[in-house]
Structures are given as C-alpha cells and as structure tokens.
C-alpha positions as a printed Julia matrix, in Angstrom:
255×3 Matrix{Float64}:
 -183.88  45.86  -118.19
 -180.31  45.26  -117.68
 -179.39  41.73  -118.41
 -175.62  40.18  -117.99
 -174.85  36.62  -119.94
 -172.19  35.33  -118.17
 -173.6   32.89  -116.8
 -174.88  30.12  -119.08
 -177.1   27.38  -117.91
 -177.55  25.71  -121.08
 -176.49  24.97  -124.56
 -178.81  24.17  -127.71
 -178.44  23.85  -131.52
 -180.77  26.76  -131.39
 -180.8   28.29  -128.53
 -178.47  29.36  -125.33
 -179.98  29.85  -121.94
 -178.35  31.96  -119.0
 -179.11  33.42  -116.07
 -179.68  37.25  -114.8
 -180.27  37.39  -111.4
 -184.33  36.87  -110.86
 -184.48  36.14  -114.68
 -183.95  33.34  -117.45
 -182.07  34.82  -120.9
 -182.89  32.64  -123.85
 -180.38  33.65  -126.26
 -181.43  32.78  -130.08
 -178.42  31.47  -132.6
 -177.82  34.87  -134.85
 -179.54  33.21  -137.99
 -182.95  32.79  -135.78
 -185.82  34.64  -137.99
 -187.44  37.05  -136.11
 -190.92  35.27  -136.8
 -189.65  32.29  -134.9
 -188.46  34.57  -131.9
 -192.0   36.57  -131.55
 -194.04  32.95  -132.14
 -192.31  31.14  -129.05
 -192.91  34.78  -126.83
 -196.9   34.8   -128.22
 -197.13  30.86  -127.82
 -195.43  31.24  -124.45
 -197.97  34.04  -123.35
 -200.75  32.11  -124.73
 -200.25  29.47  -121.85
 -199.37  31.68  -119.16
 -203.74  32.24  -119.4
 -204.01  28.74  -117.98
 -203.82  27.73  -114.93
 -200.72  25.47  -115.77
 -197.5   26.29  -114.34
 -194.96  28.2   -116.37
 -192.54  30.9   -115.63
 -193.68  34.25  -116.68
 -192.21  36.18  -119.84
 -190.97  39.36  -119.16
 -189.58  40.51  -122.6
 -188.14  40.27  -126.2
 -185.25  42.14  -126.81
 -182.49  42.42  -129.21
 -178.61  42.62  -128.45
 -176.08  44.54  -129.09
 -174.66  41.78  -131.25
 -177.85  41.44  -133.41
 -179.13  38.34  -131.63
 -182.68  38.04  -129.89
 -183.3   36.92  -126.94
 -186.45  36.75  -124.7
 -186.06  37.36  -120.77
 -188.48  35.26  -118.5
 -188.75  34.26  -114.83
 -185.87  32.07  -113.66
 -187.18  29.0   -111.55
 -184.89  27.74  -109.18
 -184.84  24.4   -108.51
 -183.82  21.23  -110.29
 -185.24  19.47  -113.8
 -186.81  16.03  -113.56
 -184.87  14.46  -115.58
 -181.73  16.04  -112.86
 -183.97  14.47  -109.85
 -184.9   10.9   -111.21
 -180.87  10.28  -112.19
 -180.12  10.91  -108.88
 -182.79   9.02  -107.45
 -183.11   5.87  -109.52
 -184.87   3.9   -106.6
 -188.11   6.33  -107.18
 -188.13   6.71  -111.06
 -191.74   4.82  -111.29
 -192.83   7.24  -108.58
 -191.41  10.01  -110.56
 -193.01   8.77  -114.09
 -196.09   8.9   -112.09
 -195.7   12.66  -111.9
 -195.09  13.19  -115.4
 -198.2   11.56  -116.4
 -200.64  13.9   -114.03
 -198.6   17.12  -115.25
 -199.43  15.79  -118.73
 -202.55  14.94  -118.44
 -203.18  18.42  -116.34
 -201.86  20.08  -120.22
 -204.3   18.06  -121.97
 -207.19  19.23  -119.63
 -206.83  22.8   -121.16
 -207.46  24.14  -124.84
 -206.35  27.55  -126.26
 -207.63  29.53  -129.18
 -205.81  30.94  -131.89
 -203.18  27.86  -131.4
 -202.16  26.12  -134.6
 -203.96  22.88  -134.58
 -201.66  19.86  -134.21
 -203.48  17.76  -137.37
 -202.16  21.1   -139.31
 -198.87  20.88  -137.82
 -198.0   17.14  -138.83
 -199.53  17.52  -142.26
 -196.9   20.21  -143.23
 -194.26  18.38  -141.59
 -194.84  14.74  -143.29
 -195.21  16.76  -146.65
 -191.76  18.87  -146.15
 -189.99  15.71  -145.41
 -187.42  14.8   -147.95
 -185.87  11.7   -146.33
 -189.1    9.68  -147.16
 -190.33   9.07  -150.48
 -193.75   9.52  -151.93
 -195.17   6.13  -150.73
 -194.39   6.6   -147.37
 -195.58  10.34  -147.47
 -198.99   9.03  -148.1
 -199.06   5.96  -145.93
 -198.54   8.49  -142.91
 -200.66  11.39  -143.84
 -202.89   8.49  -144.61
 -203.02   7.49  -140.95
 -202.88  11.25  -140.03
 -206.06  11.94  -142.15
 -208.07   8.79  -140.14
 -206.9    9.98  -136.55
 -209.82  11.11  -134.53
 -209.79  15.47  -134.24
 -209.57  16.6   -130.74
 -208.88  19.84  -129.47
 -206.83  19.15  -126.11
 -203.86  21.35  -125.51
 -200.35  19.49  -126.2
 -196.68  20.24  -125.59
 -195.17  18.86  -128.64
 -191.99  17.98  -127.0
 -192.88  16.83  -123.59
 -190.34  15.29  -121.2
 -188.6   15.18  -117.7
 -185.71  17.53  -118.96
 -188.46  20.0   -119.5
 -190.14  20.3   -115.88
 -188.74  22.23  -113.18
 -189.25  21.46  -109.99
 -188.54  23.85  -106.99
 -187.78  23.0   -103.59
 -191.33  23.82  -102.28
 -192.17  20.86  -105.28
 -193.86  22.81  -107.2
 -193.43  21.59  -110.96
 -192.67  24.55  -113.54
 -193.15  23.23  -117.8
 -190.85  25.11  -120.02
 -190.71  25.0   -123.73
 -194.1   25.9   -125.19
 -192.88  26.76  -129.13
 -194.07  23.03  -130.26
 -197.61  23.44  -128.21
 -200.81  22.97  -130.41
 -204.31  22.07  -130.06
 -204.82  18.14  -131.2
 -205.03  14.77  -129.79
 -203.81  13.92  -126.62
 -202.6   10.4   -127.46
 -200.19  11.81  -129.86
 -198.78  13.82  -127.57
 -198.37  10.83  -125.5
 -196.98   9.05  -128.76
 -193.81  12.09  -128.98
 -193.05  11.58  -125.32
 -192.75   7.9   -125.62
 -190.59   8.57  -128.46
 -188.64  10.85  -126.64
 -188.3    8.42  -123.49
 -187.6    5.42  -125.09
 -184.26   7.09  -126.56
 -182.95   7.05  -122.94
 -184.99   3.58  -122.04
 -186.93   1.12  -123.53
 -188.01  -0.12  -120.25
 -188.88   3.8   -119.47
 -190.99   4.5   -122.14
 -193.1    1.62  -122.14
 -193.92   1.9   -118.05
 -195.15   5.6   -119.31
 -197.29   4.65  -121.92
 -198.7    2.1   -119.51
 -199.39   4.62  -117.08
 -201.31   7.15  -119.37
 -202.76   3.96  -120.63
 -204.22   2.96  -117.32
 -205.29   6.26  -116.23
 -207.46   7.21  -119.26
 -209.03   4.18  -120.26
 -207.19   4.55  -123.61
 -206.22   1.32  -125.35
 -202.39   1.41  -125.62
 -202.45   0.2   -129.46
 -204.44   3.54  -130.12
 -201.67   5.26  -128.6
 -198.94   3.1   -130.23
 -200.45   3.7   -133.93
 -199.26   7.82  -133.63
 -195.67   6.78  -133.46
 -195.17   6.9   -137.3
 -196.18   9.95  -137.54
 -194.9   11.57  -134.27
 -191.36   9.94  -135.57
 -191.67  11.72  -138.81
 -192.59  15.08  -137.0
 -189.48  14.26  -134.96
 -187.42  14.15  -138.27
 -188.58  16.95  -139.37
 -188.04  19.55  -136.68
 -184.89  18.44  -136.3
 -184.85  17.56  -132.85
 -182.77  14.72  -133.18
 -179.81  15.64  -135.45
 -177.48  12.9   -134.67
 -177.08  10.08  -137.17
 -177.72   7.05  -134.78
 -180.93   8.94  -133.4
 -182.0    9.72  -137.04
 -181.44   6.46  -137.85
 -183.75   5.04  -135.02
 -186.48   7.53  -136.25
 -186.73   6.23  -139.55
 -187.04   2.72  -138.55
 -190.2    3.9   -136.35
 -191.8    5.44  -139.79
 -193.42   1.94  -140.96
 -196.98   1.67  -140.64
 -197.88  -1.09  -139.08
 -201.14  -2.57  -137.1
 -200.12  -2.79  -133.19
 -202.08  -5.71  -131.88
C-alpha cells in the first residue's frame, strides 16, 4: 500500500494521525515499543467482531524512518465533540447519544481481552505519586467492586465518535478497551467530561443513571480509582489537570 503523510489530521503525545486518500495513518512517536503498536492493531481487530461501529484496520507497517504506523479506514465526517461546540443549543440531545453508543459497548463482551479489575490493579500499584496508604485504600475499593464482564472503552468521550453525514456514529480508540464493569467505565467518562464541564458531566452520569436503574453513588464510588488509572496512563500530563486528578483520589462515601 502506498501511503503519503502530508496531510495531518491530528497531533498526540503519542501518536500522529493523517490522512491517505480512503485511509487513516496513525503514525506512532519513534520510541513506541513494538508490543504497544501490535496490541492496539489485535485490540482494534478484536472489536471489529462486534457489531459496534468502528473503522476497519487495514495494516501495520513500518516506515522508512523506523516509525510504525497502522493504516485503517478513514471516516469522513465530523467528531462529536466538533458537532456539540457548534451546536450548543442541542448538547443534552447530543449527551443523549453518547449514553446509547455507550451503553450499545457495554452490551458486548470479548474473549481473550485483559480484564479491566486486572488493568486498575497494576495501574494503582505502579503509581508513584501516591503513597502506600492510599495504594491500599483504592485497591481496597477495587478488590470490593462487583466483577462483571461487559465490554468497556477505557477512554470514552465525544472527541472519540465520528459521525458521518448519513449519522452514522464511528468509535475510535480501542487500545484502553477491557472486559469489567460498566459503571466504571461510566466513572472515566465522567472524569473525562467534567474537565471540559462540571455541569456536563454530571447531566451524563444522570443520564446513564436513569437509563439503567443504577444508583448514581454506585457509579460515583469508581472515581478514585478511575482518577488514579487516569494518572497513571498518562492521559492527562498537564500540571493543573494532574493536579485535579489527585484531589479526586480520596475515598470517600457518596451519599
């Protein structure tokens, strides 16, 4: 396949995106392992066997520079996030969305995907900005949480949906997916949300809330430990976002 990268769509910490005519190039930074590369292309291909939307992987290749990239399906269209900042006047109709592609993701489970409990465990133990008291007050918590084995993003948000002009409503970014519990899934968006609005992130909550039955404390008590999951994969790198993170690691009782 011949590929061209002159024209970027996106810039990452860890990743640069362009596209190739019918396809999507995600470029990896030159210090990417190769184990991260081929996880994200088998994680990828793992969803593409549900019924969920997704565009379609087409290769992993290396460059001529050494760099690895894997080549996918380019959707066309415009991210949520793009959409509901230039439509401000139907954001609630828009958060509606969200929550029914969400809870579509949760309605699905995979084999031979990490589980999520597994996940968080090694992430709250690798964390050296907490100390050993707060290490076990979260895996603690972590420990207590109910197992489930519903399918979840990991970093699920509006920047992360493409939607076409026919409306049809493509997920990208499958590398944080597991197997786990749905409310903590719920518990990283919220997170994730409430960076851009407070007001945002609690209508969302609300909604999944309402929907499922689930008690929103329930869903309130995974925010320690979706914070310190946060932390750790470095999503967040900024100090003032850091900053907000660790105030969310407390362990409290939501009432």
């Amino acid at each position: 396949m011949s590929i061209s990268l002159d024209k970027q769509i996106s810039a990452g910490t860890k990743v640069d995106v362009y596209e190739s005519g019918d396809y999507a190039v995600k470029v990896f930074k030159a210090n990417s392992p190769k184990t991260i590369v081929f996880y994200e292309a088998m994680m990828h291909s793992k969803i593409e066997e549900t019924q969920l939307k997704v565009p379609k992987i087409s290769e992993v290749l290396r460059l001529e520079d050494g760099r690895w990239a894997i080549t996918s399906q380019f959707i066309r269209g415009k991210t949520l996030l793009e959409i509901m900042e230039e439509e401000p006047e139907n954001r609630d109709d828009y958060l509606d969305d969200m929550v029914e592609i969400q809870l579509d993701i949760h309605e699905n489970t995979l084999s031979g995907v990490i589980k999520l409990k597994d996940r968080l465990r090694a992430q709250i133990e690798g964390l050296d900005v907490i100390d050993h008291i707060k290490k076990y007050e979260l895996l603690t918590r972590l420990d207590s949480a109910p197992k489930h084995t519903k399918l979840c993003h990991g970093n699920f948000g509006p920047e992360n949906i493409i939607v076409t002009d026919n409306d049809e409503a493509y997920i990208l970014d499958w590398v944080g997916a597991s197997v786990g519990n749905a409310s903590a899934d719920i518990a990283m968006t919220y997170l994730k949300l409430s960076f851009r609005s407070t007001e945002l992130a609690e209508k969302y909550i609300n909604l999944f809330c309402k929907k499922t039955g689930t008690s929103k404390k329930y869903v309130q008590e995974w925010l320690p430990i979706m914070a310190a999951s946060a932390l750790a994969t470095g999503l967040y790198s900024k100090e003032e976002e850091r900053a907000v993170l660790l105030t969310w690691l407390d362990v409290v009782d939501y009432s």
